[in-house]
C-alpha positions, 0 to 999 in steps of 0.5 A: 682125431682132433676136433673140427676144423681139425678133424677136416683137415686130417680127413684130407690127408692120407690115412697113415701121414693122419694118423701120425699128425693126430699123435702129434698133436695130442702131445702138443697139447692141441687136444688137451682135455681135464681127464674121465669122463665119471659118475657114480653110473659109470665107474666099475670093475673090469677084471679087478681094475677100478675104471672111471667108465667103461669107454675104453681106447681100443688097441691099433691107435697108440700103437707105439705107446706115443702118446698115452699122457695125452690120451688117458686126458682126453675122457677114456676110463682105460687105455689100450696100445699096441699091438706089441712084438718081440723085434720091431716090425715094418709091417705091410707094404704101403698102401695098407690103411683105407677109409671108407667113408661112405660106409663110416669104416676103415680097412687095414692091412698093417702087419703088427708095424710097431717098435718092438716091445722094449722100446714100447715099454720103455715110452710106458715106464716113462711117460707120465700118466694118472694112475685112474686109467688103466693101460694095457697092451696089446700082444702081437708076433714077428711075421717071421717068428718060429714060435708065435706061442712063445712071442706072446709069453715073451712080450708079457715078459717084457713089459709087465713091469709097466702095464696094467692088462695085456691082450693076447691078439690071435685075432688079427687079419694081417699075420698069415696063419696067426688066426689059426691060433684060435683052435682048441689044441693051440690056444690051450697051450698058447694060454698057457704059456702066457698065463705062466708069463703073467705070474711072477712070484707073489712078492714082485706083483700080483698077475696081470690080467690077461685077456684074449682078444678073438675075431669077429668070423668063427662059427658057433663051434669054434666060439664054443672051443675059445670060450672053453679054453679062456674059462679052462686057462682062468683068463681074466676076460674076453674082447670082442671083436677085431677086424672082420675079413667079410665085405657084405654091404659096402658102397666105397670104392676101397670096399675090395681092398684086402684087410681087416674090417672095422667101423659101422659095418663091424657093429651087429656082426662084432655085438652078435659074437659077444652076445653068445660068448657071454652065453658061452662063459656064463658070467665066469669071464668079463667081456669087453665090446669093440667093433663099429663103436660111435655113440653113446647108444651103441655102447649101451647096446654092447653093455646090454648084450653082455659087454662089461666095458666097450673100445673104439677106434675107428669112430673116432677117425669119422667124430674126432676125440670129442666123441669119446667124451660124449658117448661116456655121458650119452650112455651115463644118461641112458642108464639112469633113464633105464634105471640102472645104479651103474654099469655092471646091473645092466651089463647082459639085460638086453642078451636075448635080442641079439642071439 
């Protein structure tokens, strides 16, 4: 996730051993860069967070909360680690990351592999960092858990004393059954708990805003069912998407390896999802837009079909961290050539061509 040459050099390597050499060098200073990206274009609101822009860093990247100084530098207006459970975690056998470079995408089978929340929130409470950029995590279940509904409640426990947002993640591919807590009747109760979680008496803190994070695969039903049960709960927004299981289109030879799905090919699938929550919620829930990320252009397009604020990852496996810096000023240009005074007058304005 350097720049090039280094880029290069980590595209040579295998996945995984890239991805911690890049974590690596961030903290090494080897990537440093002066902090946001902002104008007066980019900076808004997102669930009562002041952010710098709206490019957010998506969760899977920082896992473990490594390296969160160096990334809140490097151009992004908030942060997001994670995913966090209750115990530490192994995930999935190796291997379980693939690039697909013909295709500009990633499969991942990883499995929640993480240090388990305390330790993440101990890294969080630690680690300097500028208060502009908002952190958040991600909310992730042990594989062997008898109540997934109350690992989400107990991580939210854990770490609000050191985040700004958490993401309740039902959506992941690579837990069996976890997706199946996107039904009404779960996800109700699931919400519940965690929104309980999230508010301490009024003299600790105020709540933490709690967002629910669904996948890319639901049909117009059960999309109608979320929608209702993240109004009913009062979340304080959605995000969509995370990783698809479909594999339409694709020309790398990892194309069949079982995982989730994320880069390019994830855009108009992951885009055609937010735009009918945004339908769905009626303005009564920001959304933020993640899946297939990679230009200023295609982060306008979130914005445009409803999303108040955008993530990416995988983009920056195929542009380097440079990319986060361009695409927050390729897209405050294109607001200022449509004539919007900031993000939030064009969030929704292109909605129709994407229903």
């Amino acid at each position: 996730m350097l720049e090039r040459p280094g880029l290069a050099l980590l595209q040579g390597m295998p996945p995984e051993c890239a991805h911690r050499l890049a974590l690596v060098a961030l903290n090494s200073g080897l990537a440093a860069r002066p902090g946001p990206v902002t104008s007066p274009r980019l900076q808004t609101e997102l669930a009562g967070m002041a952010l710098p822009n709206p490019v957010g860093l998506a969760a899977g990247f920082d896992k473990n909360a490594r390296a969160v100084g160096a990334l809140s530098a490097a151009g992004f207006g908030f942060l997001e680690v994670g995913a966090a459970t209750p115990r530490p975690q192994h995930g999935n056998p190796k291997p379980r990351l693939f690039r697909l470079d013909a295709d500009r995408a990633v499969i991942n089978r990883l499995g929640f592999n993480n240090d388990g929340v305390r330790q993440i929130a101990k890294r969080l409470a630690r680690q300097p960092r500028p208060r502009t950029v908002p952190v958040g995590l991600n909310l992730g279940v042990n594989r062997d858990s008898a109540d997934r509904a109350g690992d989400f409640a107990a991580v939210v426990r854990l770490c609000s004393h050191c985040v700004d947002f958490v993401t309740v993640n039902v959506s992941s591919p690579n837990t069996k059954r976890l997706r199946a807590l996107q039904g009404k009747a779960a996800l109700s109760t699931l919400l519940a708990d965690v929104m309980r979680a999230s508010a301490p008496s009024p003299a600790e803190r105020p709540p933490l805003p709690v967002f629910l994070k669904i996948a890319p695969d639901l049909d117009d039903a059960a999309l109608a069912d979320v929608a209702t049960a993240a109004v009913a709960a009062n979340l304080s927004g959605l995000i969509a998407t995370n990783t698809t299981l479909a594999r339409g289109g694709l020309q790398s030879r990892h194309r069949n390896e079982a995982g989730g799905l994320s880069g390019q090919p994830l855009f108009d699938r992951s885009t055609r999802v937010l735009a009918r929550l945004s339908v769905l919620t009626d303005g009564a829930l920001p959304i933020i837009g993640v899946g297939g990320v990679a230009s200023g252009a295609q982060a306008y397009a979130k914005i445009m079909a409803g999303a108040g604020a955008v993530q990416l990852y995988t983009g920056l496996v195929y542009g380097g961290l440079g990319l986060v810096r361009t695409i927050a000023r390729d897209l405050d240009a294109l607001l200022q050539a449509d004539g919007f005074a900031n993000v939030a007058g064009a969030v929704g304005q292109g909605r129709d061509a994407w229903l």
